[in-house]
PDB file with SEQRES, HELIX, SHEET and CRYST1 records, atoms N, CA, C and O in Angstrom:
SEQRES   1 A   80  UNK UNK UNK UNK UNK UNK UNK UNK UNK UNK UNK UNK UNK          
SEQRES   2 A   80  UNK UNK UNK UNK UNK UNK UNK UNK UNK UNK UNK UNK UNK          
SEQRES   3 A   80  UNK UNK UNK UNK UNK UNK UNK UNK UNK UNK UNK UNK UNK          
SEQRES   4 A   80  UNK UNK UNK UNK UNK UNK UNK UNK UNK UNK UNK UNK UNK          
SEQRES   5 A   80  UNK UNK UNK UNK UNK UNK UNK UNK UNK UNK UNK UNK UNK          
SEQRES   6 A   80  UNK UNK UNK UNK UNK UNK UNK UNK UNK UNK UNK UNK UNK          
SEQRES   7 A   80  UNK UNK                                                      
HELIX    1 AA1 UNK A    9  UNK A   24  1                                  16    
HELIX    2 AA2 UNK A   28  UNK A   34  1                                   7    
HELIX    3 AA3 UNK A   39  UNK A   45  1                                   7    
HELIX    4 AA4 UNK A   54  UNK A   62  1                                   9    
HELIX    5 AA5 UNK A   68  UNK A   77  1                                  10    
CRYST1    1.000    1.000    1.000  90.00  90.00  90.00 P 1           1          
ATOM      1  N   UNK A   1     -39.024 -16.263 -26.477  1.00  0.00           N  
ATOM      2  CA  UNK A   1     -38.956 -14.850 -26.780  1.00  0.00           C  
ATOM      3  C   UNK A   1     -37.626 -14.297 -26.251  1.00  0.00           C  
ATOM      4  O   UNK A   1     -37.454 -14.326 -25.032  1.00  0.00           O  
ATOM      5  N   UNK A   2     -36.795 -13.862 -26.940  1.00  0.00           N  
ATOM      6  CA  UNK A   2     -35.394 -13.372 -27.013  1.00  0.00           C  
ATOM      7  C   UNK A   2     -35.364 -11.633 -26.089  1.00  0.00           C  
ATOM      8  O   UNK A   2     -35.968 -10.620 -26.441  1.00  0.00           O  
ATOM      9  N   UNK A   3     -34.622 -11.773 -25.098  1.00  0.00           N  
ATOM     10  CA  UNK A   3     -34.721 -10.736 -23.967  1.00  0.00           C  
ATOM     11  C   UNK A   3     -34.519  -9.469 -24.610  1.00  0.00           C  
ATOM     12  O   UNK A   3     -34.237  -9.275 -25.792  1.00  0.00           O  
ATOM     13  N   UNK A   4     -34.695  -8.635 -23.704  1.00  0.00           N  
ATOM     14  CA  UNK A   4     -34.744  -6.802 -24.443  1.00  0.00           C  
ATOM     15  C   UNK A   4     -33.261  -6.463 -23.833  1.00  0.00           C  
ATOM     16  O   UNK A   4     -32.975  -6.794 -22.682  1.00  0.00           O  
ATOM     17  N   UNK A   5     -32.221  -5.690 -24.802  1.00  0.00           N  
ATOM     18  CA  UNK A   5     -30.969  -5.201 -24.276  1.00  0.00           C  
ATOM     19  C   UNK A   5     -31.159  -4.819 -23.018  1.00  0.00           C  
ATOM     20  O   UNK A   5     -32.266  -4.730 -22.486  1.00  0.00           O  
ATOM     21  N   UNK A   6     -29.873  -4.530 -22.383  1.00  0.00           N  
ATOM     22  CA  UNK A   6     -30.093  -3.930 -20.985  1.00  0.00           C  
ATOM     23  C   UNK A   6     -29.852  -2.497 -21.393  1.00  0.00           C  
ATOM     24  O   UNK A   6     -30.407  -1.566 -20.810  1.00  0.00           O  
ATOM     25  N   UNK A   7     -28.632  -2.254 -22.871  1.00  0.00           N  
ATOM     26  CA  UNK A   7     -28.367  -1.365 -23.436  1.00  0.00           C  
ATOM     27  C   UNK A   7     -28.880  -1.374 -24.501  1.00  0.00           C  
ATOM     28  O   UNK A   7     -28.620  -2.503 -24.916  1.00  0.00           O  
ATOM     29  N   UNK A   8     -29.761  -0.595 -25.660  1.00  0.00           N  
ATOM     30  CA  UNK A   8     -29.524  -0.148 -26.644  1.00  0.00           C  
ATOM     31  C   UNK A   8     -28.109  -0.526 -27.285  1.00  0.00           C  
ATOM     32  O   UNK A   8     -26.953  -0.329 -26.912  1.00  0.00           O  
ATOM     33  N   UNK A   9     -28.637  -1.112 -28.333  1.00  0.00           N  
ATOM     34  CA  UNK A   9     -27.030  -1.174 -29.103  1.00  0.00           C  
ATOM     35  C   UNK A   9     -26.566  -0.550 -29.825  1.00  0.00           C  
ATOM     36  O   UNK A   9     -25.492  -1.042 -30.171  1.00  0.00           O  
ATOM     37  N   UNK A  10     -26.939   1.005 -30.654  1.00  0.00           N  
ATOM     38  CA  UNK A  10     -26.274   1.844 -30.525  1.00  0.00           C  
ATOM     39  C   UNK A  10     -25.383   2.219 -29.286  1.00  0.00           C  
ATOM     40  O   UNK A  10     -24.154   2.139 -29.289  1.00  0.00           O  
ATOM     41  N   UNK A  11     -26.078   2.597 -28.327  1.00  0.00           N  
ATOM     42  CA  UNK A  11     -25.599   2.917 -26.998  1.00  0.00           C  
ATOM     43  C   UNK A  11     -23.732   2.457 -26.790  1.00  0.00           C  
ATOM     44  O   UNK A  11     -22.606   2.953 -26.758  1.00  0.00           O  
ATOM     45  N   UNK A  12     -24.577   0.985 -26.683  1.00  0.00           N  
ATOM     46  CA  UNK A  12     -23.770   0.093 -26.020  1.00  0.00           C  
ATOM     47  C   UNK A  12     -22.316   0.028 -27.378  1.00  0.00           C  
ATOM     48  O   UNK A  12     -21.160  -0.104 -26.977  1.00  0.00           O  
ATOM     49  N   UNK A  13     -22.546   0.114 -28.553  1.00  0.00           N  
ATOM     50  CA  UNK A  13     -21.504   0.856 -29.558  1.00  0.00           C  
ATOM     51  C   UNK A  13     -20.862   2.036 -29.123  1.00  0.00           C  
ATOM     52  O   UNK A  13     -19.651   2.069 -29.340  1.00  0.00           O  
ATOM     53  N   UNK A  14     -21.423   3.122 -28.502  1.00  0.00           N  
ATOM     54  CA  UNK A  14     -21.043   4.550 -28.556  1.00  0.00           C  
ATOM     55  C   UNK A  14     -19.473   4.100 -27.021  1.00  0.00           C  
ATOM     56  O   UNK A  14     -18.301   4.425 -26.833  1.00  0.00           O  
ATOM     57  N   UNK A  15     -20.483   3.253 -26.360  1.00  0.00           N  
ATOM     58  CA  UNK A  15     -19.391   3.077 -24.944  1.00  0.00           C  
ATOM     59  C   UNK A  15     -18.241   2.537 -25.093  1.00  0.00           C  
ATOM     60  O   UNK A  15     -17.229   2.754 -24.427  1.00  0.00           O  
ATOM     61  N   UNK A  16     -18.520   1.100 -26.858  1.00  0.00           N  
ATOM     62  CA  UNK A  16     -17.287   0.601 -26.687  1.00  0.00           C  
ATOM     63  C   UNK A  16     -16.106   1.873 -27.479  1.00  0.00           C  
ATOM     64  O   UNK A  16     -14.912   1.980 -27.201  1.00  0.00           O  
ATOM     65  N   UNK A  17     -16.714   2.536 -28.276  1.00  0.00           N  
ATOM     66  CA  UNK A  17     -15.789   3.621 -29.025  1.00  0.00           C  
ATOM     67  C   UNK A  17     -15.509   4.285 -28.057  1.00  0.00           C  
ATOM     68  O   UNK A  17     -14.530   4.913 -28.460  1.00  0.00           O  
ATOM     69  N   UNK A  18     -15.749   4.694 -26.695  1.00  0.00           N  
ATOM     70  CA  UNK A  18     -15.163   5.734 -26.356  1.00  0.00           C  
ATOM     71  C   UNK A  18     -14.194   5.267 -25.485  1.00  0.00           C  
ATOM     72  O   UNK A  18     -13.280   6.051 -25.228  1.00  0.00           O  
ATOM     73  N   UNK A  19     -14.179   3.915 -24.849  1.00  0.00           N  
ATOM     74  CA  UNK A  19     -13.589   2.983 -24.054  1.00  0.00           C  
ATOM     75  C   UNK A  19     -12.609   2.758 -25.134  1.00  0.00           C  
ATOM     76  O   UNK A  19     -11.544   2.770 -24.517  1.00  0.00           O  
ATOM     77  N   UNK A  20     -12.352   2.574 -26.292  1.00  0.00           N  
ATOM     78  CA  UNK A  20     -11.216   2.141 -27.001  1.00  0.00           C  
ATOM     79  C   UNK A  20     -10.514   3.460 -27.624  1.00  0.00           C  
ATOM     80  O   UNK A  20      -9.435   3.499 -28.214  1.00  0.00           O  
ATOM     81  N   UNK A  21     -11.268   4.375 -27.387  1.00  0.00           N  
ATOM     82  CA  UNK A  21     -10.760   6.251 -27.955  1.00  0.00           C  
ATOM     83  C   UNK A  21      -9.844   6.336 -26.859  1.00  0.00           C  
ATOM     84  O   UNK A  21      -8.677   5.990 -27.041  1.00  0.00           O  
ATOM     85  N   UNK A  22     -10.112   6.628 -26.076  1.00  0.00           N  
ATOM     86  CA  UNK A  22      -9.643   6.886 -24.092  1.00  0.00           C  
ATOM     87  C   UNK A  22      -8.095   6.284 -23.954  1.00  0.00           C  
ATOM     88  O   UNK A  22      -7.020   6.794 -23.639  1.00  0.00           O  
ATOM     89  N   UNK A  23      -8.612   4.646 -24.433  1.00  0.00           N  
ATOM     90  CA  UNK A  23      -7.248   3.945 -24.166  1.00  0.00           C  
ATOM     91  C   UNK A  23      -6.241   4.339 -24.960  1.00  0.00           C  
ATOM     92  O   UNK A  23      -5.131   4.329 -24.428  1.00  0.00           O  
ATOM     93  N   UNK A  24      -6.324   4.772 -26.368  1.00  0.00           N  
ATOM     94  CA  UNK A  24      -5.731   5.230 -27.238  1.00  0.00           C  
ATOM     95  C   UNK A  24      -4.977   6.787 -26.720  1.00  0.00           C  
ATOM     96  O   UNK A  24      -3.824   7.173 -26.913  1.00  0.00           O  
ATOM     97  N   UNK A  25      -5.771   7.261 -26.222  1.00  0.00           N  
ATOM     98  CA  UNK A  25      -5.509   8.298 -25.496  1.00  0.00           C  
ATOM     99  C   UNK A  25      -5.832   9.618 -26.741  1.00  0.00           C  
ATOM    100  O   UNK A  25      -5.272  10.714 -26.725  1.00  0.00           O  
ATOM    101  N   UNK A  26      -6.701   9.239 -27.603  1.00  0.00           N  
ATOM    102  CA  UNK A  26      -7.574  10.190 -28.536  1.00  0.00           C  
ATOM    103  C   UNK A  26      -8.463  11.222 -28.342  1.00  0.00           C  
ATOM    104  O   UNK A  26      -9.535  10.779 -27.932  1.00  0.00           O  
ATOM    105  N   UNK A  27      -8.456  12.157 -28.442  1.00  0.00           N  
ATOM    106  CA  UNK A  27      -9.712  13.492 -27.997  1.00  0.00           C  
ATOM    107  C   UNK A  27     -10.956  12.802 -29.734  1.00  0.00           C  
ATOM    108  O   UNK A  27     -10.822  12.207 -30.804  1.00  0.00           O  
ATOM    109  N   UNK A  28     -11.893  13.375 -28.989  1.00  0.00           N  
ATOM    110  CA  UNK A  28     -12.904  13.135 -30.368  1.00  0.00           C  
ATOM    111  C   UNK A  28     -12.433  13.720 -31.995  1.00  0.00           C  
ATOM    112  O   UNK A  28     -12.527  13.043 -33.019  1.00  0.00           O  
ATOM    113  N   UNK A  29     -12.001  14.909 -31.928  1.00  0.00           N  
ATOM    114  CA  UNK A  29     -11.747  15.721 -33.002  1.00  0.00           C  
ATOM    115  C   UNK A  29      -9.705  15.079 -33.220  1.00  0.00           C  
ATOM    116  O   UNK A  29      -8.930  15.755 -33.897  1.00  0.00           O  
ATOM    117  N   UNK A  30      -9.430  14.290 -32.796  1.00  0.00           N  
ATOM    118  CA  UNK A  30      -7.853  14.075 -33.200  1.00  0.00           C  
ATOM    119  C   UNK A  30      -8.426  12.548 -33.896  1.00  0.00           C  
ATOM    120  O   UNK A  30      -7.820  12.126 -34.881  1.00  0.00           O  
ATOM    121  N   UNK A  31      -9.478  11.841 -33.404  1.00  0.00           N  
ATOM    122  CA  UNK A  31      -9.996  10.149 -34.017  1.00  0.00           C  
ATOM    123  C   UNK A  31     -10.664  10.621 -35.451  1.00  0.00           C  
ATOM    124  O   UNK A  31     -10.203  10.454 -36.580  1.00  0.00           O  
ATOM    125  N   UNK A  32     -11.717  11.170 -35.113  1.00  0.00           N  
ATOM    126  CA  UNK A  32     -12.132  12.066 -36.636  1.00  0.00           C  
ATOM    127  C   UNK A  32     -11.543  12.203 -37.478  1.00  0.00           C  
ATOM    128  O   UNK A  32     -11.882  11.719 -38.558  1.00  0.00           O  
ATOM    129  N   UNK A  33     -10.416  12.921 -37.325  1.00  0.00           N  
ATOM    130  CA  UNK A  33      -9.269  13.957 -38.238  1.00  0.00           C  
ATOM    131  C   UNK A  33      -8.715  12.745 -38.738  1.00  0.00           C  
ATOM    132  O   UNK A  33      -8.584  12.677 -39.961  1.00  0.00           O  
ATOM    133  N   UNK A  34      -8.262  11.496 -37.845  1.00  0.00           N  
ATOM    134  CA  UNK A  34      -7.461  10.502 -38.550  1.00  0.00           C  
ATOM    135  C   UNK A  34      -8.436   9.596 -38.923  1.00  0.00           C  
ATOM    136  O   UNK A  34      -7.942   9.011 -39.887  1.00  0.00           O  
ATOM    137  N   UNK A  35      -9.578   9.126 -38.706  1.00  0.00           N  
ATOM    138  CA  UNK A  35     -10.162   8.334 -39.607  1.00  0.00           C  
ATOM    139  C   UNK A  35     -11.084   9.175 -40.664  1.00  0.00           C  
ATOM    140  O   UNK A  35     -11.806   8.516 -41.414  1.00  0.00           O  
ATOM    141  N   UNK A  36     -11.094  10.828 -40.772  1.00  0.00           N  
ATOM    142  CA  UNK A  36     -11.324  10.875 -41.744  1.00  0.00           C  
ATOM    143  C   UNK A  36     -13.025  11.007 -41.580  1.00  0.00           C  
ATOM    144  O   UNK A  36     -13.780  10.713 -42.507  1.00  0.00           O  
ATOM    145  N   UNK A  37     -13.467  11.460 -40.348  1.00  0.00           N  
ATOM    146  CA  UNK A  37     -15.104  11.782 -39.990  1.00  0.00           C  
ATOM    147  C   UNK A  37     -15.225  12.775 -39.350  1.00  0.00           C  
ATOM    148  O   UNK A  37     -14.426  13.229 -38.532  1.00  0.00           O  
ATOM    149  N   UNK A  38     -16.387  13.257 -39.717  1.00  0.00           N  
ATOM    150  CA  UNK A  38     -16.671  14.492 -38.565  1.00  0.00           C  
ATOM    151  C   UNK A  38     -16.452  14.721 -37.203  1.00  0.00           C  
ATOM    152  O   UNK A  38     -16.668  13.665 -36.609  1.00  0.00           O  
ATOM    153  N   UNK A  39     -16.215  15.366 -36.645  1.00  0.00           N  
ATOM    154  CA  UNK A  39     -16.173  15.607 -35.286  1.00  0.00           C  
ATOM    155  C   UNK A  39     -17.273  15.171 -34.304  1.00  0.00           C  
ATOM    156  O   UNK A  39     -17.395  14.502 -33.278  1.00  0.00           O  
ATOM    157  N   UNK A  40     -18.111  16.001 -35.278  1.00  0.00           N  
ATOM    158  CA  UNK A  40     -19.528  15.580 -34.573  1.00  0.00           C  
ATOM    159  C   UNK A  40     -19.994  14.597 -35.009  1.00  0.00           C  
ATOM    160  O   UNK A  40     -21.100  14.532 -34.472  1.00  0.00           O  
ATOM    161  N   UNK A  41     -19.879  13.781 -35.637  1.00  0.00           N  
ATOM    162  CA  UNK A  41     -20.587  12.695 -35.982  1.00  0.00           C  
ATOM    163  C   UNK A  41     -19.660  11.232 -35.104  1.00  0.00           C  
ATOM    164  O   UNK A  41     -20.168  10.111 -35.127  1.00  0.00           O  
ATOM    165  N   UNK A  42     -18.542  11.443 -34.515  1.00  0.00           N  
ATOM    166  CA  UNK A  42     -17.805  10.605 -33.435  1.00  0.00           C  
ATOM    167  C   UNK A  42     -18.391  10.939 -31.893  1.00  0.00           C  
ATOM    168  O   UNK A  42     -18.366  10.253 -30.871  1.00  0.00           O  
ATOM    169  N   UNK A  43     -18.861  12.107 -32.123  1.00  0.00           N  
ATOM    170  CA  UNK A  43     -19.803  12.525 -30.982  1.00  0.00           C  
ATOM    171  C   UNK A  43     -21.365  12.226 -31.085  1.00  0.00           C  
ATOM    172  O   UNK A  43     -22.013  12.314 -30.042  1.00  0.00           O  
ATOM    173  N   UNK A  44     -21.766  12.013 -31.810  1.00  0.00           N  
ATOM    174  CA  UNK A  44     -23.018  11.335 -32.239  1.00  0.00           C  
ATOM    175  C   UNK A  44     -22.386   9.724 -31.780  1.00  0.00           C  
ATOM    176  O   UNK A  44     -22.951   9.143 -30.853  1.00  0.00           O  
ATOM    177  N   UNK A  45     -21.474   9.214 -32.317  1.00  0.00           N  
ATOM    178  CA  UNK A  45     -21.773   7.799 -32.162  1.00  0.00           C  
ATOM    179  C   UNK A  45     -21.716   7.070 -30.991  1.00  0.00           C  
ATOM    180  O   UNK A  45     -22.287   6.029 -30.668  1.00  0.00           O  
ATOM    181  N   UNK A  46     -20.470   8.206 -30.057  1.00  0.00           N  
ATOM    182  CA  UNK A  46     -20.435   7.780 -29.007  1.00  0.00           C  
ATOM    183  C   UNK A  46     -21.928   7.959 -27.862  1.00  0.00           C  
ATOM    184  O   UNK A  46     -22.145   7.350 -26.815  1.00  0.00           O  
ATOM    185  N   UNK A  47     -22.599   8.807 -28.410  1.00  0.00           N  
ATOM    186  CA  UNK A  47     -23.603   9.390 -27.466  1.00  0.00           C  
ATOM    187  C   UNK A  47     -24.581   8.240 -27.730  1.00  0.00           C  
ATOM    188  O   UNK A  47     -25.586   8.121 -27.029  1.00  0.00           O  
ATOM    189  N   UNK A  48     -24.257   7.239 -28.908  1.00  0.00           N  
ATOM    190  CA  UNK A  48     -25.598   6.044 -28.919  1.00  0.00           C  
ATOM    191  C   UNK A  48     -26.664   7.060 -30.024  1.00  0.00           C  
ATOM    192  O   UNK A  48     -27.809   6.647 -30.208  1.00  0.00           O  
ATOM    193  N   UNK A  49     -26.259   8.240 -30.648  1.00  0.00           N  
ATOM    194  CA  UNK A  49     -27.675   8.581 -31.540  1.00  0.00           C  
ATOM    195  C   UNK A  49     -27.086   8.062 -32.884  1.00  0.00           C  
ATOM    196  O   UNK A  49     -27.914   8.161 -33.789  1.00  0.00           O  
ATOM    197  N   UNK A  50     -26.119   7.636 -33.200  1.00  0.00           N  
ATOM    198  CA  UNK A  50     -26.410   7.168 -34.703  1.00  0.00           C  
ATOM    199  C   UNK A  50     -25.349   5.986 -35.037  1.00  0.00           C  
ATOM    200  O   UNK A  50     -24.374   5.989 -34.285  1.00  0.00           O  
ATOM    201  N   UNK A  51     -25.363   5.273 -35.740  1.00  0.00           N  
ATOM    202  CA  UNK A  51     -24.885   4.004 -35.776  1.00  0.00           C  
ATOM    203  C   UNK A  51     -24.021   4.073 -37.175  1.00  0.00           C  
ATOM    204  O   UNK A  51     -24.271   4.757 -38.167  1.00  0.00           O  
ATOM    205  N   UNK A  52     -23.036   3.250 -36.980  1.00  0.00           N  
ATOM    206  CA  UNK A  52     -21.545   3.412 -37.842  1.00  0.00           C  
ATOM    207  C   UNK A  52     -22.425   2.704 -39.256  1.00  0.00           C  
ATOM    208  O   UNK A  52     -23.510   2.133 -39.139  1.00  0.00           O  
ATOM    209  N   UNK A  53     -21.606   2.912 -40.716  1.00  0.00           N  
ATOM    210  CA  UNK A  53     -21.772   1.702 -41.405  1.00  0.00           C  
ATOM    211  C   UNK A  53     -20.743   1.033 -41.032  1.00  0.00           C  
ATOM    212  O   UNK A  53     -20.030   1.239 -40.050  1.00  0.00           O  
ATOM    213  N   UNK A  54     -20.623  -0.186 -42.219  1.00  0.00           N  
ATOM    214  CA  UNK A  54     -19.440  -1.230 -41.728  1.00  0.00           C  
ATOM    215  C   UNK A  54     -18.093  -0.437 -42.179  1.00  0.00           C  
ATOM    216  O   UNK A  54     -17.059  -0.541 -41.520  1.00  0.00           O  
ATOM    217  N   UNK A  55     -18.194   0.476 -43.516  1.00  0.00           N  
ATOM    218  CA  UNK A  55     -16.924   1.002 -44.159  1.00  0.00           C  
ATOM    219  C   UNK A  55     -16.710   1.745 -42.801  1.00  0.00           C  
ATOM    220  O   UNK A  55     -15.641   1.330 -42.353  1.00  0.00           O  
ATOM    221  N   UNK A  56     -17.324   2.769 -41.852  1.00  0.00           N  
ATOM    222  CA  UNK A  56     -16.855   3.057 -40.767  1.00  0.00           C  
ATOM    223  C   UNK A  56     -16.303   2.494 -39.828  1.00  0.00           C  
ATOM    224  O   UNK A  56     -15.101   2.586 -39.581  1.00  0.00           O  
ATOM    225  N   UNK A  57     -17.351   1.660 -39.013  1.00  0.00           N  
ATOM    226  CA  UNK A  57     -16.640   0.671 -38.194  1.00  0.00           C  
ATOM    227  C   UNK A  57     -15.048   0.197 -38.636  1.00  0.00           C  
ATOM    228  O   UNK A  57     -14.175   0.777 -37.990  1.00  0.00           O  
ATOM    229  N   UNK A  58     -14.659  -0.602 -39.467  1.00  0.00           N  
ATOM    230  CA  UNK A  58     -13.737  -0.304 -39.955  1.00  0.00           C  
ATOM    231  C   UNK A  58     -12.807   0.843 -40.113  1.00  0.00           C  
ATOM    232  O   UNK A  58     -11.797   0.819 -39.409  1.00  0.00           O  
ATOM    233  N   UNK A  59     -12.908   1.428 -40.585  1.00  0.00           N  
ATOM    234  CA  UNK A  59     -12.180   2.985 -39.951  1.00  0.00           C  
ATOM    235  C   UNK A  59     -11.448   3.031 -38.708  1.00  0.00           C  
ATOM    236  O   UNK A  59     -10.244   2.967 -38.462  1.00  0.00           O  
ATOM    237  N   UNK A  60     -12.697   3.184 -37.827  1.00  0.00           N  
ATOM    238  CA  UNK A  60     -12.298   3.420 -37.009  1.00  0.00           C  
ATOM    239  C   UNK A  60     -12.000   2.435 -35.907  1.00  0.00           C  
ATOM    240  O   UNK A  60     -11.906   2.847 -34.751  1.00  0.00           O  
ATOM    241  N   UNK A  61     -11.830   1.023 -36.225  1.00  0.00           N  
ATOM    242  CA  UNK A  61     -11.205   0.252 -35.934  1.00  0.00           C  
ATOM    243  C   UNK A  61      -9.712  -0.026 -36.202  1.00  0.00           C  
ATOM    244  O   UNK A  61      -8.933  -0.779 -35.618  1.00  0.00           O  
ATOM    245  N   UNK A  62      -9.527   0.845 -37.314  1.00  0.00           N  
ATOM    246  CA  UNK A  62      -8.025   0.671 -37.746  1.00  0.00           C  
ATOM    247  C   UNK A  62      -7.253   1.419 -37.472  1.00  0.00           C  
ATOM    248  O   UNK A  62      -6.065   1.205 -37.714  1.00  0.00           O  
ATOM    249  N   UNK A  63      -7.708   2.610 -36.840  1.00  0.00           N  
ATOM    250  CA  UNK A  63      -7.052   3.904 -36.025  1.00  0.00           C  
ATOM    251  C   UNK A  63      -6.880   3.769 -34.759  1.00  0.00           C  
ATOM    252  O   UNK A  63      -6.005   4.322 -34.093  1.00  0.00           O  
ATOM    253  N   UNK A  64      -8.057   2.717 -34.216  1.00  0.00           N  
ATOM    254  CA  UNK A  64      -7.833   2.346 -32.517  1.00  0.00           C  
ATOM    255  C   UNK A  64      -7.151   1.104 -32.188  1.00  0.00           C  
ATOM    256  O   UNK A  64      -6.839   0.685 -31.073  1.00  0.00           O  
ATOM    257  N   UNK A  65      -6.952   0.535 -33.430  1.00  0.00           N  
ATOM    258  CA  UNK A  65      -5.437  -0.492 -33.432  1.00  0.00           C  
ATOM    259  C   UNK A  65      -6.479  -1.953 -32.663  1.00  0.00           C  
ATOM    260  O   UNK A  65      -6.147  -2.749 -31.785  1.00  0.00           O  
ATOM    261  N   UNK A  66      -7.979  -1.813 -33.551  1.00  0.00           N  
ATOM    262  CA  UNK A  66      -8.180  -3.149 -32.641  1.00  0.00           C  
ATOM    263  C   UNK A  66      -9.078  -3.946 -33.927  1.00  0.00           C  
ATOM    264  O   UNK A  66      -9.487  -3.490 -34.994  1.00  0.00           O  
ATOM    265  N   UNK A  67      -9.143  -4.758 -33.576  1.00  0.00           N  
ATOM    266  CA  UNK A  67     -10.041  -6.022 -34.783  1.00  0.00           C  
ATOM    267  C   UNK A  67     -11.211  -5.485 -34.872  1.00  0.00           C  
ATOM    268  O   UNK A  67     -11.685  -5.563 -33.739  1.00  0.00           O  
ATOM    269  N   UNK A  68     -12.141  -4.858 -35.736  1.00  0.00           N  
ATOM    270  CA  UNK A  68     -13.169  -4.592 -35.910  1.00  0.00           C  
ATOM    271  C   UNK A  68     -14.291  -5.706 -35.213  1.00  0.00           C  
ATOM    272  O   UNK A  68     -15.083  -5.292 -34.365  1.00  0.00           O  
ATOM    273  N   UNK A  69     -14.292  -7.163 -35.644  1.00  0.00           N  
ATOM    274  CA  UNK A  69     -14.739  -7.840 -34.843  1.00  0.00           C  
ATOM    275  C   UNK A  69     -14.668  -7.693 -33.010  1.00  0.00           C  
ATOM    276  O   UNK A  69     -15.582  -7.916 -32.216  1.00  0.00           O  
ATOM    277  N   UNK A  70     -13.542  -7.335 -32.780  1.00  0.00           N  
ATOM    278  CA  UNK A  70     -13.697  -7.126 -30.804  1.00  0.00           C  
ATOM    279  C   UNK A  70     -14.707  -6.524 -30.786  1.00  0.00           C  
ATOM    280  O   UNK A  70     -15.668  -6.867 -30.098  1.00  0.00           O  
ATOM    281  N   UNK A  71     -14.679  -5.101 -31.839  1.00  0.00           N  
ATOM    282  CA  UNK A  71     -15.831  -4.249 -31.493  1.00  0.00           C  
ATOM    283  C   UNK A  71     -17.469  -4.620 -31.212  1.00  0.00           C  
ATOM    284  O   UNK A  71     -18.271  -4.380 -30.309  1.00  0.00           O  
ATOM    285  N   UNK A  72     -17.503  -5.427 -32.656  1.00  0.00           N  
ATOM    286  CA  UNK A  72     -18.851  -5.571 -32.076  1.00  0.00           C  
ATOM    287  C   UNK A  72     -18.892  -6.460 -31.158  1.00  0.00           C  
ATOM    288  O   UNK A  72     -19.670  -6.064 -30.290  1.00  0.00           O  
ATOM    289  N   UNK A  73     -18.257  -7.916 -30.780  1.00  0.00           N  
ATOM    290  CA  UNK A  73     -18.482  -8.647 -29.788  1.00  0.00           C  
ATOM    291  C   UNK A  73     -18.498  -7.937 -28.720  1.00  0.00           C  
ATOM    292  O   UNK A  73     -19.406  -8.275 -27.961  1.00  0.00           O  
ATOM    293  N   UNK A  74     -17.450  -6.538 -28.115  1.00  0.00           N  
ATOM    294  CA  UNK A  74     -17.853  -6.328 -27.241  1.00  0.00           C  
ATOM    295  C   UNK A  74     -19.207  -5.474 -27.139  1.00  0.00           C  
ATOM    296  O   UNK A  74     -19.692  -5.214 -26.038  1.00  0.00           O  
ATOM    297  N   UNK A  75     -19.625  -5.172 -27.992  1.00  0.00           N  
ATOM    298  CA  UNK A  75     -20.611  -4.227 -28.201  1.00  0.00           C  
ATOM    299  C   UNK A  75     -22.363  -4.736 -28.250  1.00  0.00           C  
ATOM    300  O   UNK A  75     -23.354  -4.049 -28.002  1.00  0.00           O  
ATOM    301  N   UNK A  76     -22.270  -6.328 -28.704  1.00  0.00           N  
ATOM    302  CA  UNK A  76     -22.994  -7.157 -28.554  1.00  0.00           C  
ATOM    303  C   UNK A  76     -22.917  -7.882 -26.787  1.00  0.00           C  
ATOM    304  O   UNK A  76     -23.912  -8.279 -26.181  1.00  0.00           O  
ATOM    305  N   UNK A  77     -21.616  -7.898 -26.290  1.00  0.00           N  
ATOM    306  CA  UNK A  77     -21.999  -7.982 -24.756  1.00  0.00           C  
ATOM    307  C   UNK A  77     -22.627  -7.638 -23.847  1.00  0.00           C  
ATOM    308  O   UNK A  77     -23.211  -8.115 -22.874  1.00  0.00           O  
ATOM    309  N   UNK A  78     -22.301  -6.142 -24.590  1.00  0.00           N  
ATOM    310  CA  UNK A  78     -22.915  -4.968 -23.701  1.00  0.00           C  
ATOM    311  C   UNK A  78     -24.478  -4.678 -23.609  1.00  0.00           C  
ATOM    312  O   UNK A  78     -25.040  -4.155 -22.646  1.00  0.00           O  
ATOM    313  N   UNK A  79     -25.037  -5.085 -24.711  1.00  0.00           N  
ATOM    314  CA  UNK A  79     -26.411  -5.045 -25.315  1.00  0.00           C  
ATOM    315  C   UNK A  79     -27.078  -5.753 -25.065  1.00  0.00           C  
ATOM    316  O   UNK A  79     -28.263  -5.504 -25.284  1.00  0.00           O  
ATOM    317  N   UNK A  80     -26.591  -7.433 -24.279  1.00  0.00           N  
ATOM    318  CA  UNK A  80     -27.577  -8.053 -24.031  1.00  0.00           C  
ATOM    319  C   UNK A  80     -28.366  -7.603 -22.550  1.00  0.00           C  
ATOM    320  O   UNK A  80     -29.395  -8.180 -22.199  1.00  0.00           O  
TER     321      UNK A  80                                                      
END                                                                             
């Protein structure tokens, strides 16, 4: 029987976006504006209440200058 996250993986998504926003040195509403999403809905994702599609993820992987894949691996780290 396969263990229970320590995080939620939404969650544990919302931490790696804001950990890769930060480094970027991005406010929520300047990542939005350039990938082209709501304000609030980058604030939703980071908070862990709602989960990217992939055309997003993408997005906003290509604005934070990192491999969409890091994301989820790190995001799958975080979750176990």
């Amino acid at each position: 029987m396969p263990l229970r996250p320590v995080v939620s993986i939404p969650r544990a998504f919302g931490q790696v976006l804001f950990e890769y926003r930060a480094q970027e040195g991005y406010s929520q509403a300047k990542l939005a504006l350039i990938a082209e999403l709501d304000r609030s809905y980058v604030s939703l994702l980071e908070r862990g209440q709602r989960q990217p599609t992939l055309t997003t993820l993408f997005k906003l992987a290509e604005v934070l200058n990192v491999p969409p894949a890091t994301m989820v691996a790190r995001t799958s780290a975080l979750a176990r």
